[in-house]
C-alpha positions as CSV (number, residue, x, y, z in Angstrom):
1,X,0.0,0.0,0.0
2,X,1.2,3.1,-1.1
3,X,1.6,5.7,1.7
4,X,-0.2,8.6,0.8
5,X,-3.3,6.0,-0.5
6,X,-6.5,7.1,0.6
7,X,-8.6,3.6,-0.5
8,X,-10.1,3.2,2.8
9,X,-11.3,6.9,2.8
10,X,-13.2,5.6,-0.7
11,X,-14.8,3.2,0.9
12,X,-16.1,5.2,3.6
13,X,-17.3,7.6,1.0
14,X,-18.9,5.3,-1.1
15,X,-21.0,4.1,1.8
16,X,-21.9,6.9,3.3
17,X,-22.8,8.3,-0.1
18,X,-25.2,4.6,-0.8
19,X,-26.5,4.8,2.5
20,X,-28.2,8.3,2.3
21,X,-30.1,7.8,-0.6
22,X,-29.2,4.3,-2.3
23,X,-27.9,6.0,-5.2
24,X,-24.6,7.7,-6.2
25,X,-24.5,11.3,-8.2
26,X,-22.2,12.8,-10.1
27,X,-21.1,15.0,-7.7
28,X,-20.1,12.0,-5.4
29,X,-18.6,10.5,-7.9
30,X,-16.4,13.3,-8.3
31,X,-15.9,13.2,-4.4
32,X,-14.3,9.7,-4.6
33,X,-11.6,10.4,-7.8
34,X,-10.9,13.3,-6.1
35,X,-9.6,11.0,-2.9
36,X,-7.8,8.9,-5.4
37,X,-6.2,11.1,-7.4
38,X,-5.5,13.6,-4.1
39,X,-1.8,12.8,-4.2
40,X,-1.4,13.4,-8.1
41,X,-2.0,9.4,-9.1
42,X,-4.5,6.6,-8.7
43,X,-2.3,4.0,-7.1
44,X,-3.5,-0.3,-6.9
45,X,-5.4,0.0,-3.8
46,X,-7.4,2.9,-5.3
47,X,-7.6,1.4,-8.7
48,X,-8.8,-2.1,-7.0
49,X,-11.8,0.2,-5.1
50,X,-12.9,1.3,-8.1
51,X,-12.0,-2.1,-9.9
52,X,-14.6,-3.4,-7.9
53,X,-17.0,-0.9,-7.2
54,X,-17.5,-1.0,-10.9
55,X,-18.1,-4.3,-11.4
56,X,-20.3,-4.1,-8.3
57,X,-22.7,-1.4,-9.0
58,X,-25.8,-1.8,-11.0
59,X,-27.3,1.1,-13.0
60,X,-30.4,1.1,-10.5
61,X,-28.1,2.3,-7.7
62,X,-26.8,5.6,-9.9
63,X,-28.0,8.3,-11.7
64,X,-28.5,8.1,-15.5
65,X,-25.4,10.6,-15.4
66,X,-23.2,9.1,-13.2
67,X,-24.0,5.4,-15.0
68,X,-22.4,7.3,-18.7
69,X,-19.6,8.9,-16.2
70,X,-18.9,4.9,-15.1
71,X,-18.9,4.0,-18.6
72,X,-16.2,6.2,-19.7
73,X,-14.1,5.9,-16.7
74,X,-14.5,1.8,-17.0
75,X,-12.5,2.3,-20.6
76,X,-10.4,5.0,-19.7
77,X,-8.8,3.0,-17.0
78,X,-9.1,-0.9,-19.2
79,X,-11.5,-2.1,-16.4
C-alpha cells in the first residue's frame, strides 16, 4: 500500500454516499476520484476500489449521469 493512499477513505465515502439515498450522483462521484487522485496518481489499492466498485454497481443504484460517467471511466482505465 502506497503511503499517501486514501482507498479506505473511498470506501467510507462510497458508503456513506449509498446509505443516504441508495444511489450515487455525479457530484459524489467526483468526491471519490478526487480521494484517489489527491496525491497526483490513482495508485493499486485505489484502482482495486474502483475495480470493484464498478463491477459491483448496477445502473439502478446511480443516476443516469453518473452510469455514462462509469462507462467512460470503465474504458479509460481498461476495467
Amino acid at each position: 500500500m502506497a503511503k499517501d493512499s486514501r482507498y479506505v477513505q473511498m470506501v467510507f465515502h462510497l458508503q456513506r454516499s449509498l446509505a443516504n439515498d441508495g444511489k450515487l450522483d455525479a457530484k459524489e462521484l467526483e468526491a471519490l476520484l478526487e480521494l484517489a487522485a489527491r496525491d497526483g496518481e490513482i495508485d493499486i489499492d485505489e484502482r482495486r476500489v474502483l475495480r470493484v466498485f464498478f463491477s459491483e454497481i448496477k445502473q439502478k443504484d446511480v443516476t443516469e449521469e453518473t452510469w455514462a460517467q462509469i462507462g467512460q471511466l470503465r474504458g479509460k482505465m481498461g476495467f
